[in-house]
NULUM-136415 format. One record per residue (C-alpha): x, y, z. Coordinates in Angstrom, 3 decimals. Example, Ala and Ser with C-alpha at 12.3 -4.5 7.8 and 13.67 -1.06 7.14 Angstrom:
2
atom u->12.300 v->-4.500 w->7.800
atom u->13.670 v->-1.060 w->7.140
***
This chain:
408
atom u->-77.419 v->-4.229 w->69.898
atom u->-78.236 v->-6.931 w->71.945
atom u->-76.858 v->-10.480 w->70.985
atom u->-79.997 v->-12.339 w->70.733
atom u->-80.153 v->-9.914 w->67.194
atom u->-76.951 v->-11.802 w->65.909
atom u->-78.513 v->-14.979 w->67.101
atom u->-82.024 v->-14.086 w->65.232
atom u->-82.147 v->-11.056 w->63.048
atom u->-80.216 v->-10.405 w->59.919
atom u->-78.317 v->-7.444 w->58.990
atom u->-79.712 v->-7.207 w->55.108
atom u->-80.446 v->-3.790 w->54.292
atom u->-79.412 v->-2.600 w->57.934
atom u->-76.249 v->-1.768 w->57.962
atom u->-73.442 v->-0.738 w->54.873
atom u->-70.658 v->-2.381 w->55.707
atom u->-73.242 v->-5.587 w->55.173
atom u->-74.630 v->-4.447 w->51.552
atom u->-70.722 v->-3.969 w->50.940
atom u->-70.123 v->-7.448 w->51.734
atom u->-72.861 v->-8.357 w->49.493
atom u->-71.506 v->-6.821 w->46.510
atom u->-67.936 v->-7.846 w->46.706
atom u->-68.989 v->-11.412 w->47.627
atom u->-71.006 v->-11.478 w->44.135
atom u->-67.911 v->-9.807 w->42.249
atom u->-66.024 v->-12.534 w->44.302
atom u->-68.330 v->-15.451 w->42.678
atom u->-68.381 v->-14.090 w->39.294
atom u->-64.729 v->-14.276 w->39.023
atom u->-64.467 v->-17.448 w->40.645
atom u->-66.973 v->-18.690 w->37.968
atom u->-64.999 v->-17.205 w->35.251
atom u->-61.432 v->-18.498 w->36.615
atom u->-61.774 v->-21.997 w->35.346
atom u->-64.795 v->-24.004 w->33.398
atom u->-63.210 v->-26.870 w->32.781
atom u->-64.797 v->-30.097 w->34.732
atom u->-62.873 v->-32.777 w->36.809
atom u->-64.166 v->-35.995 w->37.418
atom u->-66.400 v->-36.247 w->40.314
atom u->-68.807 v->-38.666 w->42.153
atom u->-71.727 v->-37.132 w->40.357
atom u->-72.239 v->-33.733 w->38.040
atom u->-75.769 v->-32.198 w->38.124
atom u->-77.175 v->-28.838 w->37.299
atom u->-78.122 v->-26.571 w->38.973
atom u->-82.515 v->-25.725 w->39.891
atom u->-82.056 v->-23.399 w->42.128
atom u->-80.687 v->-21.974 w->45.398
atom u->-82.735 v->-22.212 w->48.794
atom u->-80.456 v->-20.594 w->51.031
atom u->-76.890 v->-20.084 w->52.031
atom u->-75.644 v->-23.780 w->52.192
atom u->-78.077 v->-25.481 w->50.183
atom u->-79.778 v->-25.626 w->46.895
atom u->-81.978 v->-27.532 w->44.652
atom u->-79.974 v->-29.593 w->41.864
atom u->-81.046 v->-32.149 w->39.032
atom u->-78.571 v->-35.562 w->39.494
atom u->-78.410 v->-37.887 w->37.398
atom u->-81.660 v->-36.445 w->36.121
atom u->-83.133 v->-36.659 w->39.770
atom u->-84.152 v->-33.541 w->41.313
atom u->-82.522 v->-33.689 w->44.642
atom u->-81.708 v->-30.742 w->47.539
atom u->-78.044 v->-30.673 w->48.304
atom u->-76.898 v->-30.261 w->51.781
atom u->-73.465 v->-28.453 w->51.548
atom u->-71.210 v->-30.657 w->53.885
atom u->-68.865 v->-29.344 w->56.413
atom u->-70.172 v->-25.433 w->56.419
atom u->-73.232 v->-23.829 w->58.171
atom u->-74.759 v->-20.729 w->57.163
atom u->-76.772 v->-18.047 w->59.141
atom u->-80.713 v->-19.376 w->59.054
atom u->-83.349 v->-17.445 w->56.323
atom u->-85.613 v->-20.049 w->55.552
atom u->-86.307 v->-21.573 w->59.429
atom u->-90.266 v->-21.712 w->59.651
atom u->-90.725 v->-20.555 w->63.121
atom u->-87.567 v->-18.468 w->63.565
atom u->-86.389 v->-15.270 w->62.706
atom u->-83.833 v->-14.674 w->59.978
atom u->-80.168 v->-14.487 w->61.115
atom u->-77.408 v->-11.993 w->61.169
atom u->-76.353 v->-12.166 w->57.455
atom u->-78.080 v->-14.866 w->56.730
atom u->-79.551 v->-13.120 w->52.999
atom u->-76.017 v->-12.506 w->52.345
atom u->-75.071 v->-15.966 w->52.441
atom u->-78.315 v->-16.810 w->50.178
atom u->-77.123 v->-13.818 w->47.509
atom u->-73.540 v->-15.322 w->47.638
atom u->-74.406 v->-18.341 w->46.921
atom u->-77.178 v->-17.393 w->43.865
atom u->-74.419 v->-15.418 w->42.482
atom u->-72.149 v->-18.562 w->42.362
atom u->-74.840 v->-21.173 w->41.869
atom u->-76.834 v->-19.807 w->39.160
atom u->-79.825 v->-22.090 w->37.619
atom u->-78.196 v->-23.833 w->34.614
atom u->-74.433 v->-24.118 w->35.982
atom u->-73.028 v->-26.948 w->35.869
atom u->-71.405 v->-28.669 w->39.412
atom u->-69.943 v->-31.220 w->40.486
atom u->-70.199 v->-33.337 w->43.500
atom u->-68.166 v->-35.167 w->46.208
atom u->-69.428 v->-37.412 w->49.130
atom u->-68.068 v->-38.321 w->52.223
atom u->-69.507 v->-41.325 w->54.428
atom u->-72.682 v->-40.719 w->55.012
atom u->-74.680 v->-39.417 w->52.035
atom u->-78.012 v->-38.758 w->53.551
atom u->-79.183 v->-36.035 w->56.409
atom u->-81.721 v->-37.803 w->58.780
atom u->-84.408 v->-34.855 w->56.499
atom u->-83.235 v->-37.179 w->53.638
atom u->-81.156 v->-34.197 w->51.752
atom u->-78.039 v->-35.374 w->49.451
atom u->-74.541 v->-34.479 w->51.774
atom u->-72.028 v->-33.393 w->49.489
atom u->-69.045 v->-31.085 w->48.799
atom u->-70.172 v->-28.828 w->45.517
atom u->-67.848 v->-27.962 w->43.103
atom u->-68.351 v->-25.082 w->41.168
atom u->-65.582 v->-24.264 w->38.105
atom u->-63.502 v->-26.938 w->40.407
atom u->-63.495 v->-24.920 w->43.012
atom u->-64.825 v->-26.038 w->46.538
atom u->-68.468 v->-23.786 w->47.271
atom u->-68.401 v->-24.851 w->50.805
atom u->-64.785 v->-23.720 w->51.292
atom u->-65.743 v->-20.719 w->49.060
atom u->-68.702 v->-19.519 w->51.490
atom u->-66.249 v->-19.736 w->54.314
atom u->-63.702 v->-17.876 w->52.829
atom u->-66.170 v->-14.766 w->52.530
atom u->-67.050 v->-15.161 w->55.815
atom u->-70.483 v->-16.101 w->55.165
atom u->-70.564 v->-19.681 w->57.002
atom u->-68.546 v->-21.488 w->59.500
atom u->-66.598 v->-25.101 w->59.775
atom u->-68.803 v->-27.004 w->61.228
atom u->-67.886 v->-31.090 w->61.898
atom u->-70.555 v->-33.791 w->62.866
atom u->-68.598 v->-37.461 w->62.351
atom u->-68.395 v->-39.547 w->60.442
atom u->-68.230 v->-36.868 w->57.646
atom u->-64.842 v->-34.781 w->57.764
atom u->-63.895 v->-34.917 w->54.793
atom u->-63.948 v->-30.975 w->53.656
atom u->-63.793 v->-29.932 w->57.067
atom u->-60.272 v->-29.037 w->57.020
atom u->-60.289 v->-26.986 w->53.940
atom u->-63.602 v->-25.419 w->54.725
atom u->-61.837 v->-24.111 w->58.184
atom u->-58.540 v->-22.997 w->56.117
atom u->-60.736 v->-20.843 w->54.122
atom u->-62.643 v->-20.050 w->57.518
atom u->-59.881 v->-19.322 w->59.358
atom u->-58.557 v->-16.735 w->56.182
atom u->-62.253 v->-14.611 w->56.919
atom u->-61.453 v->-14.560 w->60.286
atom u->-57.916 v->-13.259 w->60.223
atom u->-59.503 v->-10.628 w->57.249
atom u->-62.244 v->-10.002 w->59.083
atom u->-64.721 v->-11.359 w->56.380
atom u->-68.205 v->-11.478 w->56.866
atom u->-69.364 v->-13.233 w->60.617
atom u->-65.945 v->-11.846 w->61.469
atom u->-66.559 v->-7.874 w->60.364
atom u->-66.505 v->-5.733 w->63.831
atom u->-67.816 v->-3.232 w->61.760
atom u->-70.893 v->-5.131 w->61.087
atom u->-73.109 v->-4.643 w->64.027
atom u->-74.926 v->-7.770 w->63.864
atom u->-72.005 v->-10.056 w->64.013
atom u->-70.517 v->-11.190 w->67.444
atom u->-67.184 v->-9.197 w->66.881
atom u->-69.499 v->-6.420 w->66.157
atom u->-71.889 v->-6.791 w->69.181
atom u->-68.274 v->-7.249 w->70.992
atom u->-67.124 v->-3.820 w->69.765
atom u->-69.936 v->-2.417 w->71.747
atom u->-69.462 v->-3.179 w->75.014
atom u->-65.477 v->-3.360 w->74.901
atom u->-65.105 v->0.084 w->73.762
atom u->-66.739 v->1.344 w->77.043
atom u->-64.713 v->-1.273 w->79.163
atom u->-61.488 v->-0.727 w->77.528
atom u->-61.572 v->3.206 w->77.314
atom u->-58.423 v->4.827 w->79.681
atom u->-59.100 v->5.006 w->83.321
atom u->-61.086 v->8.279 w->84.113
atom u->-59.845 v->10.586 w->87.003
atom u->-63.295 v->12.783 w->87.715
atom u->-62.283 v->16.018 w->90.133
atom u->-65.920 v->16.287 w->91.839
atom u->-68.333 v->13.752 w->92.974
atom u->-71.193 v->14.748 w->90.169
atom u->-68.381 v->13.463 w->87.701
atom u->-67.228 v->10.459 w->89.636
atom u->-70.803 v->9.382 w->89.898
atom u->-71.470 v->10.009 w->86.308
atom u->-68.485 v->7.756 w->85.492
atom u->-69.300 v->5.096 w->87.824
atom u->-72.973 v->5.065 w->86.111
atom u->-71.542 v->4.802 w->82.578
atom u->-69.217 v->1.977 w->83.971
atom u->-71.322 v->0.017 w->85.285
atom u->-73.854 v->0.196 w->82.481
atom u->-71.117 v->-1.380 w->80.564
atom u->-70.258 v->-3.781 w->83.272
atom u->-74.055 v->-5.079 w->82.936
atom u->-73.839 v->-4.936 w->79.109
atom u->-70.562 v->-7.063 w->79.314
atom u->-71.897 v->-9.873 w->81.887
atom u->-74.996 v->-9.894 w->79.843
atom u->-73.291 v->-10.392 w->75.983
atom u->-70.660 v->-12.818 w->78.420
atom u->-73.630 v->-14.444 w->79.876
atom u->-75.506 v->-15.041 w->76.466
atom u->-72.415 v->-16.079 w->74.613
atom u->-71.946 v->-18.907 w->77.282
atom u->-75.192 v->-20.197 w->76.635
atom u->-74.636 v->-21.341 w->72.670
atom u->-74.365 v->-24.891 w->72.295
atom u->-72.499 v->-26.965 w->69.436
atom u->-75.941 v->-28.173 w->67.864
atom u->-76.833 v->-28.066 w->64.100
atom u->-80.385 v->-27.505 w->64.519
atom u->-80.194 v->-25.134 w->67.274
atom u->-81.247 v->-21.500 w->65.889
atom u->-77.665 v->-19.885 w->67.372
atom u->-75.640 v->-22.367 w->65.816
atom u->-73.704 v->-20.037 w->63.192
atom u->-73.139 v->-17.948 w->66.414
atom u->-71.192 v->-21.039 w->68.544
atom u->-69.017 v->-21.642 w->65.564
atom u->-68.213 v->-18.359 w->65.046
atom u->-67.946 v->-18.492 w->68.806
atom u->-65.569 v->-21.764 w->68.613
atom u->-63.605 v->-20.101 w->65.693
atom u->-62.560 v->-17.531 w->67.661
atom u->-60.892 v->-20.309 w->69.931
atom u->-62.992 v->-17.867 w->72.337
atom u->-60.814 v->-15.454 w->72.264
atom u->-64.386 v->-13.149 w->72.191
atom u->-65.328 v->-14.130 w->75.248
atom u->-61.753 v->-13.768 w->76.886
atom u->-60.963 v->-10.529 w->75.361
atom u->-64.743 v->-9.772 w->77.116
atom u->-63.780 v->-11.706 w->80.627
atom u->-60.219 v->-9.467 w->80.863
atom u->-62.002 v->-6.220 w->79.387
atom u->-64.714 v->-7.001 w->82.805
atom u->-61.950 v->-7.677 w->85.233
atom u->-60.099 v->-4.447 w->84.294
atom u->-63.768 v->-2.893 w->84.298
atom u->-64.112 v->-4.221 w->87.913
atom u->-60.946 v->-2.741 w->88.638
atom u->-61.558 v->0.594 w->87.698
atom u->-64.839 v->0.631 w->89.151
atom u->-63.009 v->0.125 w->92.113
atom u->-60.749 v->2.908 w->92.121
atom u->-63.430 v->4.522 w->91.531
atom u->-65.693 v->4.021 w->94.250
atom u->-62.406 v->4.636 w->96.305
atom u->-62.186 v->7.928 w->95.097
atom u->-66.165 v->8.841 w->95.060
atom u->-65.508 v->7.509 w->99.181
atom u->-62.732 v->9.969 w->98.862
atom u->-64.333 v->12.811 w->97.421
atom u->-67.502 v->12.213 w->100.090
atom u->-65.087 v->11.993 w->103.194
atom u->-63.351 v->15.075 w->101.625
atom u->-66.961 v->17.130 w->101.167
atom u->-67.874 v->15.643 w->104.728
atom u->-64.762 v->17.123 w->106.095
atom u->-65.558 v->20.017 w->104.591
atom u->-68.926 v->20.410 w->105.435
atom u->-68.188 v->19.439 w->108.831
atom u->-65.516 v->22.370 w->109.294
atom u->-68.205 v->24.683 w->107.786
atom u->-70.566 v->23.923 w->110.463
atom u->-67.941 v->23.615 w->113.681
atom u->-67.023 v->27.491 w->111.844
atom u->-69.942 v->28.673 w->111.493
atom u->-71.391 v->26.971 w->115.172
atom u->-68.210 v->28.639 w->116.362
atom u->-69.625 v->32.420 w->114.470
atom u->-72.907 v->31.424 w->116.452
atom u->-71.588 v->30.798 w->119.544
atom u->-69.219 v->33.816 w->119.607
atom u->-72.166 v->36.367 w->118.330
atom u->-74.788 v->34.737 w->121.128
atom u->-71.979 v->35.488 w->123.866
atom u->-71.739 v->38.804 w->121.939
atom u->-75.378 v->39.217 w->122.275
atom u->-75.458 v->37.796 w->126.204
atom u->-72.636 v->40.583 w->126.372
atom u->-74.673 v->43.451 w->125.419
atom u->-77.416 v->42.614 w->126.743
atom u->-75.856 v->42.401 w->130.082
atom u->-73.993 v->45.879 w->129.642
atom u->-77.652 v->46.995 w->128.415
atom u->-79.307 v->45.173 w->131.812
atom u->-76.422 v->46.694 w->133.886
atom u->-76.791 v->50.082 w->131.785
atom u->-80.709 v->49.754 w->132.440
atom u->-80.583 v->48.696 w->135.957
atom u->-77.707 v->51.752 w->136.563
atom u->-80.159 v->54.076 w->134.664
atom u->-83.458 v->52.822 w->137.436
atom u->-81.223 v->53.187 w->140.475
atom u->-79.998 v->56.926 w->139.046
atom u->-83.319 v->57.630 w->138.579
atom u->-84.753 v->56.332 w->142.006
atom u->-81.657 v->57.743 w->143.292
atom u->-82.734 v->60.868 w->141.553
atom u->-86.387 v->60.876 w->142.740
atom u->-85.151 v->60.199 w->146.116
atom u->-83.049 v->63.072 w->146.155
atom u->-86.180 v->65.245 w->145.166
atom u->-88.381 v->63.858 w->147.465
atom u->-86.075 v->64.809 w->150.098
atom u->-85.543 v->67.709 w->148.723
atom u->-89.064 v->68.456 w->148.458
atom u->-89.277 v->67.019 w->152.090
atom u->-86.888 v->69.584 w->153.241
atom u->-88.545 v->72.011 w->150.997
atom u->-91.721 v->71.653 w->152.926
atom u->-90.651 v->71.094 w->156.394
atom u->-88.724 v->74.492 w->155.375
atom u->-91.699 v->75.965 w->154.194
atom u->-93.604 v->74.631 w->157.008
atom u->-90.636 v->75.992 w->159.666
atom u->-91.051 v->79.490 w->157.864
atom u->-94.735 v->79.369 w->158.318
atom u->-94.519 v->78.355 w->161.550
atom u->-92.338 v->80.614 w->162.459
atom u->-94.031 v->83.556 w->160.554
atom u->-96.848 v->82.046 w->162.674
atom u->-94.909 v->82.793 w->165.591
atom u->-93.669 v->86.288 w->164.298
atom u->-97.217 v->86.882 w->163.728
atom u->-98.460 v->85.330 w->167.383
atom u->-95.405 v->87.258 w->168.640
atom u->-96.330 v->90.560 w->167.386
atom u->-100.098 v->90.004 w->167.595
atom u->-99.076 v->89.791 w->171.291
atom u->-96.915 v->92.278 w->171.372
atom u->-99.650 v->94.152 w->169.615
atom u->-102.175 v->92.875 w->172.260
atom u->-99.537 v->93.721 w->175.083
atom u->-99.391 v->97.658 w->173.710
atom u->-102.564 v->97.901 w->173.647
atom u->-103.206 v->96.444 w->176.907
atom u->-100.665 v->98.637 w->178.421
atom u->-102.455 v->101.734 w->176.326
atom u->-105.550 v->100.292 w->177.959
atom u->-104.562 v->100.162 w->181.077
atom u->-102.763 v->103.749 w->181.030
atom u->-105.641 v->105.242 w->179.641
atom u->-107.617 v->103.425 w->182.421
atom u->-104.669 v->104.647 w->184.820
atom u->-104.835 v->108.200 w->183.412
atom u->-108.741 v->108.272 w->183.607
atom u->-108.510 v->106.835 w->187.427
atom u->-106.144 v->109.409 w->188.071
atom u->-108.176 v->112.135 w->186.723
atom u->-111.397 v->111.045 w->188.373
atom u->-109.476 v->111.052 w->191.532
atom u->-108.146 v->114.669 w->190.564
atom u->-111.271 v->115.373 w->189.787
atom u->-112.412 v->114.349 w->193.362
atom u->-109.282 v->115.822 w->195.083
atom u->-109.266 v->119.554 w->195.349
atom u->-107.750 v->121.277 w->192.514
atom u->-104.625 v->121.976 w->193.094
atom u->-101.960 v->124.068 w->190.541
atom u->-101.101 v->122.459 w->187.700
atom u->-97.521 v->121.225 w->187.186
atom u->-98.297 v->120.155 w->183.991
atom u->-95.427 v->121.300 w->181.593
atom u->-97.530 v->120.613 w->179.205
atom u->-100.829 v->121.977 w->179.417
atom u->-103.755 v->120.439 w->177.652
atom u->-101.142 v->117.064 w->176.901
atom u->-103.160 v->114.005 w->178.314
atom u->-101.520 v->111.741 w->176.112
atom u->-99.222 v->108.570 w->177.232
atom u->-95.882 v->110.512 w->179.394
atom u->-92.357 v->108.985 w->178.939
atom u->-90.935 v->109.959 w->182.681
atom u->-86.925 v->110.815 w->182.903
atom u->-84.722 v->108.627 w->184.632
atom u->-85.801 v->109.030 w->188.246
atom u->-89.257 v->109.783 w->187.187
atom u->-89.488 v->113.333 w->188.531
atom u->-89.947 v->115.317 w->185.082
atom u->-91.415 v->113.410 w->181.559
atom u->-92.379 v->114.384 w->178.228
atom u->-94.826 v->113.778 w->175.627
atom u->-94.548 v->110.008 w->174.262
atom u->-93.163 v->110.101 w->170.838
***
């Protein structure tokens, strides 16, 4: 809840531990009605009209009607025309209607000045001869508050003050959300919780953002607390008293709870640069690994496809060496075919020759034979010496070539 609520909004009906308040303060006043009836002598006895608010009411004196500024104590604001009402302000009102009911009897006390500069009657109200202002205080439903010259129930309006504060009554409940040591609770719970030791980054981060959320909540509540000034009229002015009670110990307890804030949002921005420089490292060994893996399998690649090149290039110069081979062979092939035919060529030119030459040689022995019988024909007849009579075939002649026979 922001403070600027404590400042201007009440907590009536918002919150339990207020209503509580509210009942126990009106058990509180009925008993301290009933303790003691019995009037001392005072400046002035009146009766009671009515009650306008927490710390003042409407009383006939002397059998004037007259409103009755309650010296010495301030209340939260309900009846302010242009301002919201204030943290328990209704609280204070119901207090004091339980204590000041129309038709009791009071008495009254002045101090110095009698008159507020809005003309209201300053007094201390007695009530059963007990002090009202001191009474409000004591329920921690108003503050001491001191403008000179009037001081005179200042001291024993702070007594019962300072008894609310160290019961933690009223303006000085933590467990009333409204109230400063309420609004306080908030943000110091954040700021004082143990140190946090995140093991990753999304955690430290996380941490960090809920830290420094409360951080700016803190300087904020710090920053507004600051700002309250010790006026009567001004619309915080319950809140700087309550402020001033606390001898500031609020705003102390707040500065130390920021500093140790600070401090652990130190260590932890150490250890979210930590746990970066740690993933960095990290992710920088991944890559130099895996631009090592890369490396290795392209010179495993270059590697194979070199032996495949080489394999490739081995495989062409086989084959060339191959198709060489059986070009010369077919080269030697041919030229051997080409020797056999030339040299059946020559076989057959040979023995187309020697064919030729035979039958030249037949030719010519026929011719020889037929000269030889035309000139035996010519010659005289003579006896034949033919051994073979009727042969006039070719004649193979003995050695010597005196006898011959038939040619096979």
């Amino acid at each position: 809840m922001a403070i600027g609520s404590l400042v201007l909004t009440g907590c009536s009906g918002g919150s339990a531990s207020a209503e509580k308040q509210t009942a126990s303060a009106a058990a509180l006043a009925g008993e301290q009605k009933s303790a003691n009836n019995n009037q001392q002598n005072y400046a002035d006895t009146g009766v009671v009209v009515r009650v306008i608010d927490g710390d003042t009411i409407t009383a006939t004196v002397n059998g004037e009607e007259k409103t009755v500024r309650l010296l010495n104590i301030d209340t939260p604001e309900t009846k302010h025309p242009n301002e919201p009402i204030q943290c328990l302000g209704p609280e204070a009102t119901a207090y004091l209607e339980s204590r000041l009911e129309p038709g009791d009897e009071i008495g009254l006390e002045y101090d110095i000045e009698r008159l507020d500069r809005f003309g209201r009657t300053l007094a201390g109200v007695y009530e059963s001869n007990s002090l009202v202002n001191a009474d409000i205080a004591a329920m921690g439903l108003g503050v001491a508050v001191l403008f000179e010259p009037n001081k005179r129930f200042y001291q024993q309006v702070l007594d019962a003050q300072n008894k609310a504060k160290d019961q933690g009554q009223g303006l000085f409940n933590p467990a009333i959300e409204c109230t400063l040591p309420g609004q306080l609770a908030g943000p110091l719970a954040p700021l004082t919780e143990p140190p946090v030791d995140p093991a990753d980054i999304a955690g430290t981060v996380a941490a960090l953002a809920s830290l420094n959320a409360a951080i700016a909540s803190g300087n904020k509540l710090l920053g507004l607390i600051g700002k309250v000034v010790p006026n009567i009229d001004a619309k915080n002015g319950p809140l700087y008293w309550v402020h001033q009670a606390l001898k500031g110990t609020d705003s102390k307890n707040l500065e130390k709870a920021l500093e140790q804030a600070r401090e652990k949002r130190v260590n932890l921005d150490a250890k979210l640069t930590q746990l970066k420089s740690a993933e960095q490292a990290m992710k920088d060994e991944a890559e130099r690994k895996a631009a090592a893996a890369e490396a290795s399998r392209k010179a495993a690649q270059a590697e194979a496809n070199r032996k495949a090149a080489q394999a490739e290039a081995e495989r062409k110069s086989a084959q060339a060496e191959a198709a060489r081979k059986a070009a010369k062979a077919e080269a030697a092939r041919k030229s051997a075919q080409a020797e056999a035919a030339r040299k059946a060529a020559k076989a057959e030119a040979a023995r187309k020759a020697a064919v030729a030459e035979a039958n030249r040689e037949a030719a010519a022995r026929v011719e020889a034979q037929r000269k030889a019988r035309q000139q035996q024909q010519q010659k005289p007849k003579k006896s034949s010496s033919n051994p073979y009579p009727g042969y006039t075939g070719p004649r193979c002649y003995a050695p010597g070539g005196q006898t011959w026979k038939p040619c096979p």
